[in-house]
C-alpha positions in Angstrom: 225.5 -9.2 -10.9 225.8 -7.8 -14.2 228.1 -5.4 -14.7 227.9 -2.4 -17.4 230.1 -0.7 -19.3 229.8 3.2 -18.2 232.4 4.3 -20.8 230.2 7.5 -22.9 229.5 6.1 -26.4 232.0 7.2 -29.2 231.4 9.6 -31.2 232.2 9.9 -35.4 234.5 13.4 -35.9 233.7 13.4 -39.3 230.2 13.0 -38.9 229.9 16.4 -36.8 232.4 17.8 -38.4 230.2 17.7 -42.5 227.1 18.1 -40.3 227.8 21.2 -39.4 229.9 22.7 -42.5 226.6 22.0 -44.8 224.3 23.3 -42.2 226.4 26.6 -42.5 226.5 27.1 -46.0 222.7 26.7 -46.4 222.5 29.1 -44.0 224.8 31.4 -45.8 223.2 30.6 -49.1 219.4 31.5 -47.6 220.9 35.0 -45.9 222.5 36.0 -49.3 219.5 35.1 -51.0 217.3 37.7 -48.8 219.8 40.7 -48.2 221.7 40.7 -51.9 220.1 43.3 -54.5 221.2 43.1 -58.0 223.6 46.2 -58.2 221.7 47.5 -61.5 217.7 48.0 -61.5 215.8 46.5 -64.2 215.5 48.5 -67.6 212.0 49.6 -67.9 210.9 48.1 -70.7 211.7 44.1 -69.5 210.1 45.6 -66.2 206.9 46.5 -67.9 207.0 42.8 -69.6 206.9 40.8 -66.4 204.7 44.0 -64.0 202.2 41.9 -62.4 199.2 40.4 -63.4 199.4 41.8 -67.2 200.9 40.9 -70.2 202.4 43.8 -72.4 204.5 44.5 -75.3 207.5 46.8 -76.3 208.4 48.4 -79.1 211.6 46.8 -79.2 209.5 43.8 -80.2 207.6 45.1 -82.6 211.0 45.6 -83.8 212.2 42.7 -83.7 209.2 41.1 -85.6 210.4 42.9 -88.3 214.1 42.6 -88.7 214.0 39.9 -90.9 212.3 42.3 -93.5 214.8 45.5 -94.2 212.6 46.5 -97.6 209.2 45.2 -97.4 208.6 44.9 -101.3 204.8 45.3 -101.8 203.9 46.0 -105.3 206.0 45.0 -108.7 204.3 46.6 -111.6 204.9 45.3 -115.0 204.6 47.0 -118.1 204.9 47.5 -121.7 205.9 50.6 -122.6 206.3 53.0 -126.6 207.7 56.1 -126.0 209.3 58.6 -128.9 212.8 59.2 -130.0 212.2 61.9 -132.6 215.0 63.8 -134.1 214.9 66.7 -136.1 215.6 67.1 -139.9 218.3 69.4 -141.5 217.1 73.1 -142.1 217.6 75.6 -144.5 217.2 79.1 -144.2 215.2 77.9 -141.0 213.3 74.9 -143.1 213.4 71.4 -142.4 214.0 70.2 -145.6 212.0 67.1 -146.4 212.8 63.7 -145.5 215.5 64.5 -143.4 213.6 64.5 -140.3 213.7 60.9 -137.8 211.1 59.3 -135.8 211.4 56.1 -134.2 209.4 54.4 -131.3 211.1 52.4 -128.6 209.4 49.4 -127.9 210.4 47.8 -124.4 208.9 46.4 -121.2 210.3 47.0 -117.6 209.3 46.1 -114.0 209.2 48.4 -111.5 209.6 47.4 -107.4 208.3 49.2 -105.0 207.6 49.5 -101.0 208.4 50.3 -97.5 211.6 51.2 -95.8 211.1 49.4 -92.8 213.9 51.3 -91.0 211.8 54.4 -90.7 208.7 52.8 -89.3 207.9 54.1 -85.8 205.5 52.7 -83.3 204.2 53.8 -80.7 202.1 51.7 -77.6 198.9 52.9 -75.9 199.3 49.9 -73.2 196.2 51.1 -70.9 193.7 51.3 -74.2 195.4 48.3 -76.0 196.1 50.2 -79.0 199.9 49.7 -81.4 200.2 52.8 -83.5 202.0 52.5 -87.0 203.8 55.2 -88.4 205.3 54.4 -92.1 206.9 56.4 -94.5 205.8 57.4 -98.3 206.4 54.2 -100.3 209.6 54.3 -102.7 210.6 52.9 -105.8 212.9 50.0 -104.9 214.3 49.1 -108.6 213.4 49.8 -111.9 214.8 47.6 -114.9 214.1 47.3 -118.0 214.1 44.1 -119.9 217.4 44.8 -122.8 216.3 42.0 -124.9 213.1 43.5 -125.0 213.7 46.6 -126.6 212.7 47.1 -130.4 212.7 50.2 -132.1 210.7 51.1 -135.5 211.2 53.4 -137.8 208.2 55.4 -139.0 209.6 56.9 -141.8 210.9 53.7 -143.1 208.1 51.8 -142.0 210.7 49.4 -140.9 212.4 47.8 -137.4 215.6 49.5 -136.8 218.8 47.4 -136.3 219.4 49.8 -133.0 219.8 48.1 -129.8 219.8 48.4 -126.1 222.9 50.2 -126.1 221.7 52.6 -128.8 219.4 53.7 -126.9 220.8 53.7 -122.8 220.3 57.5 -122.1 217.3 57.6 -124.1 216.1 54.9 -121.9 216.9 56.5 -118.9 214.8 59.4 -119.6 211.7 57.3 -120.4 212.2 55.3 -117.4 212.2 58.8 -114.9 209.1 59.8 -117.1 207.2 56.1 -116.0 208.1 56.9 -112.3 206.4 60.5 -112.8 203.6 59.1 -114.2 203.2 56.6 -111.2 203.2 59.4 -109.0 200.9 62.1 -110.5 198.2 59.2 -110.7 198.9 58.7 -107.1 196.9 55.2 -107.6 199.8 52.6 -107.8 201.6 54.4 -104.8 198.7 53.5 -102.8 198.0 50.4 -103.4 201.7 49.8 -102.4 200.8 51.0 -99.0 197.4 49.0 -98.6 199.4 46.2 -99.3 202.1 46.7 -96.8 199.8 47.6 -94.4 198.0 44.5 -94.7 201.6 42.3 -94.9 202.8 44.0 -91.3 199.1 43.9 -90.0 199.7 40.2 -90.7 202.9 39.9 -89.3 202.2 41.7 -86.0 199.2 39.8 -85.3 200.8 36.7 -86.3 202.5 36.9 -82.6 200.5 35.7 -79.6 202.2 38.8 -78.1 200.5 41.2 -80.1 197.3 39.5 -80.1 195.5 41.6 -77.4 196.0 44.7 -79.2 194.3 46.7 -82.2 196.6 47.9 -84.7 196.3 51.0 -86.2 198.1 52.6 -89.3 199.2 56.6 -90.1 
């Protein structure tokens, strides 16, 4: 007869022992997964990016398109420019006498910047119609130089150039350069071409973004 060995099989410790401490911590890991809440709820605007089923923008991003550009320079207008430094002769008695009087023309060319602050532009989302509002400011005058070495100055009575030079005439120049920017304004036509332009340069920008493309873009 043969005869069997009765004796239960062994059984590995370790085995059991791993078994269970992995089955535990998945466990674990699954119940903190369901009943932990993050402490702080989701700012509105990052919730309005992923609400369901629809994409949408903020203005923080419309922002953010634009920080590269802190002066959106649309418009540089060069010119040439004569403008009249006329002093007056010596009087006597309350007449000029003769040939004592000075008239020279200044001669010079300049360049004049202008554009959009881009920190004061304001926007504002119409998510349900699809519409991105832009508010910008008036267009300023960025910088306005004048060329030194262009500046010649003539004198009328002499019917000569006059051996006067940038320097000669700095506050003079000053004067005729506030009297350009005047000018600019009254005519009211360079001004807005600076903001069609800039405009059309954050129109293209905004669009540019796949995030934006949905929406109409409208300027004030």
């Amino acid at each position: 007869m043969e005869l069997k060995d009765k004796r239960p099989a062994s059984v590995n410790i370790k085995t059991v022992v791993i078994s269970a401490l992995v089955g535990a911590l998945l466990a674990g890991g699954i119940f903190a997964a369901l009943s932990l809440k993050p402490k702080n709820p989701l700012p509105a605007s990052l919730e309005a990016v992923i609400s369901e089923g629809e994409e949408t923008i903020t203005i923080r991003e419309l922002e953010s398109m634009m920080e590269s550009v802190s002066e959106l320079v649309t418009e540089k207008y060069y010119y040439t420019s004569c403008n009249e430094d006329r002093k007056e002769g010596t009087k006597v008695a309350g007449v000029t006498v003769p040939g004592t009087e000075e008239l020279i023309l200044v001669v010079y060319d300049g360049i004049i910047s202008a554009g959009i602050d881009m920190s004061q532009v304001t926007y504002d989302i119409n998510e349900e119609k699809k519409i991105i509002t832009v508010t910008l400011p008036e267009p300023e005058v960025f910088s306005h130089e004048i060329d030194q070495n262009s500046v010649r100055a003539y004198d009328v009575k002499n019917a000569l150039f006059s051996k006067k030079t940038y320097q000669d005439y700095a506050s003079k120049l000053a004067e005729f350069k506030e009297q350009k920017i005047s000018d600019l304004m009254s005519d009211g036509k360079f001004f807005e071409a600076v903001k069609q332009d800039a405009e059309k340069a954050m129109s293209d920008i905004l669009t540019a973004s796949q995030r934006a493309n949905d929406y109409t873009i409208i300027f004030k």
